[in-house]
C-alpha positions in Angstrom: -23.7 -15.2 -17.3 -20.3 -16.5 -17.4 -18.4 -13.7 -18.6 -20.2 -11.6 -16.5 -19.1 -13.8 -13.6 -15.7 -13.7 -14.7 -15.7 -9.7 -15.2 -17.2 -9.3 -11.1 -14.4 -11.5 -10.0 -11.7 -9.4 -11.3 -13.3 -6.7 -10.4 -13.2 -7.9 -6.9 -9.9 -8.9 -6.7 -8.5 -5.8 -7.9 -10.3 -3.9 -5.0 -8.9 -6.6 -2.6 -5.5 -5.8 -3.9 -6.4 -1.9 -3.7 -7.6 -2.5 0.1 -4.3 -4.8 0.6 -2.5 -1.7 0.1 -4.8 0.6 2.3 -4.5 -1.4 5.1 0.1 -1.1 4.6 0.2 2.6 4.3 -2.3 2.4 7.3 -5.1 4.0 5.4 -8.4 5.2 7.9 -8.3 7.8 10.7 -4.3 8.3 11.0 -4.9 9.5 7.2 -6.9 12.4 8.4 -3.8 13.3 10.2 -1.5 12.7 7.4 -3.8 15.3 5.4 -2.0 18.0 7.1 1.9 16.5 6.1 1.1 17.5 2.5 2.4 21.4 2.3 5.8 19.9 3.9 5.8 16.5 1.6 5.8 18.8 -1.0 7.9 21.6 -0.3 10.6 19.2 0.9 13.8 18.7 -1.1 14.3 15.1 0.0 11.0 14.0 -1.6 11.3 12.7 -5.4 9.4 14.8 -8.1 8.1 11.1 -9.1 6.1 10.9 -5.9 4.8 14.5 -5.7 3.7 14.0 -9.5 1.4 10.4 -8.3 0.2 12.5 -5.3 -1.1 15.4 -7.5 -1.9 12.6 -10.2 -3.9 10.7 -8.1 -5.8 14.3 -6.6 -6.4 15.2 -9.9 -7.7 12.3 -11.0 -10.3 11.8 -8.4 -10.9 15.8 -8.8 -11.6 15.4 -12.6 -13.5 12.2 -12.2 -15.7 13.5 -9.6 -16.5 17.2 -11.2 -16.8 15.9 -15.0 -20.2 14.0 -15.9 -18.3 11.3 -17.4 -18.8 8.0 -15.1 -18.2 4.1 -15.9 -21.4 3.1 -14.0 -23.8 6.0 -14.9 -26.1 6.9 -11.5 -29.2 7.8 -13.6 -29.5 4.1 -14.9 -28.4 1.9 -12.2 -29.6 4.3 -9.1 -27.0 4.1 -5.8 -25.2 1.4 -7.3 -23.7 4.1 -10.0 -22.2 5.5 -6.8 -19.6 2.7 -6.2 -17.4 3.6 -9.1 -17.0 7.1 -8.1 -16.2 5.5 -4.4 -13.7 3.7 -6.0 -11.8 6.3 -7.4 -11.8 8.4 -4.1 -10.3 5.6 -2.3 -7.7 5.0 -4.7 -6.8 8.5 -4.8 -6.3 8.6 -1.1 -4.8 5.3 -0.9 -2.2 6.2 -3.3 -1.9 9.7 -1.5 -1.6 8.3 2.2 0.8 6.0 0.7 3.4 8.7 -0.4 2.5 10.7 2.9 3.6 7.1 5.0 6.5 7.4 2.9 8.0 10.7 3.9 7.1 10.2 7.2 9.3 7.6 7.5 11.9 9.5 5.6 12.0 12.2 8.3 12.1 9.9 10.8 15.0 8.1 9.5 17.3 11.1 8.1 20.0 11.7 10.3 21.0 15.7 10.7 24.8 15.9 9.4 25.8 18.3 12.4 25.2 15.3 15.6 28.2 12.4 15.5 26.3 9.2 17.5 27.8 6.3 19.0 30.8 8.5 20.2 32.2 7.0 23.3 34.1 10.0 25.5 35.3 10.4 28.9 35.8 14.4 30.5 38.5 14.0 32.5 39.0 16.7 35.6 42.3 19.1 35.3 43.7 17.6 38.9 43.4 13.9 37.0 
């Protein structure tokens, strides 16, 4: 009973950690929105190949996992409960995929275009001055 204790716990704190990191990259509705950031995230040139490889990692992953009739908790023996790992592995997926999306976004939003000079100070002067 011990061990078993011992195994829920970390269990339990790893998802904790998992919905630590949800709740930075803002993971719930806005991720919906994000959804539709992903042809540009990955046809971008600023974006590193290391994050479009987790992204499609993580999609194929949670594809794989969900198609193939390989699960860690095994539905036809425990009933609904069998359901949570395969929950599990969705959310990480799209935590790790919101994540990446956050990322760029903030990216954009902070590149600079090379062509507009900022804090210029200039007078225009009048030809009869």
């Amino acid at each position: 009973m011990d061990n078993t204790m011992k195994v829920v716990d970390k269990l339990l704190d790893s998802l904790k950690r998992v919905l630590g990191r949800f709740r930075d990259a803002k993971f719930g509705l806005l991720f919906f929105i994000n959804i539709f950031k992903l042809p540009d995230f990955f046809t971008d040139r600023r974006v590193n190949v290391i994050s479009k490889f987790r992204v499609m990692f993580a999609l194929g992953t949670a594809i794989i996992y969900m198609v193939s009739g390989i699960d860690f908790i095994p539905e036809m023996i425990t009933g609904l409960f069998g359901f949570i790992d395969d929950i599990f592995v969705i959310v990480w997926s799209l935590g790790i995929v919101s994540e990446e999306v956050e990322k760029y976004k903030k990216l954009v939003k902070d590149d600079k275009d090379p062509n507009v000079i900022e804090d210029v100070d200039f007078k225009i002067y009048d030809d009869k001055e």
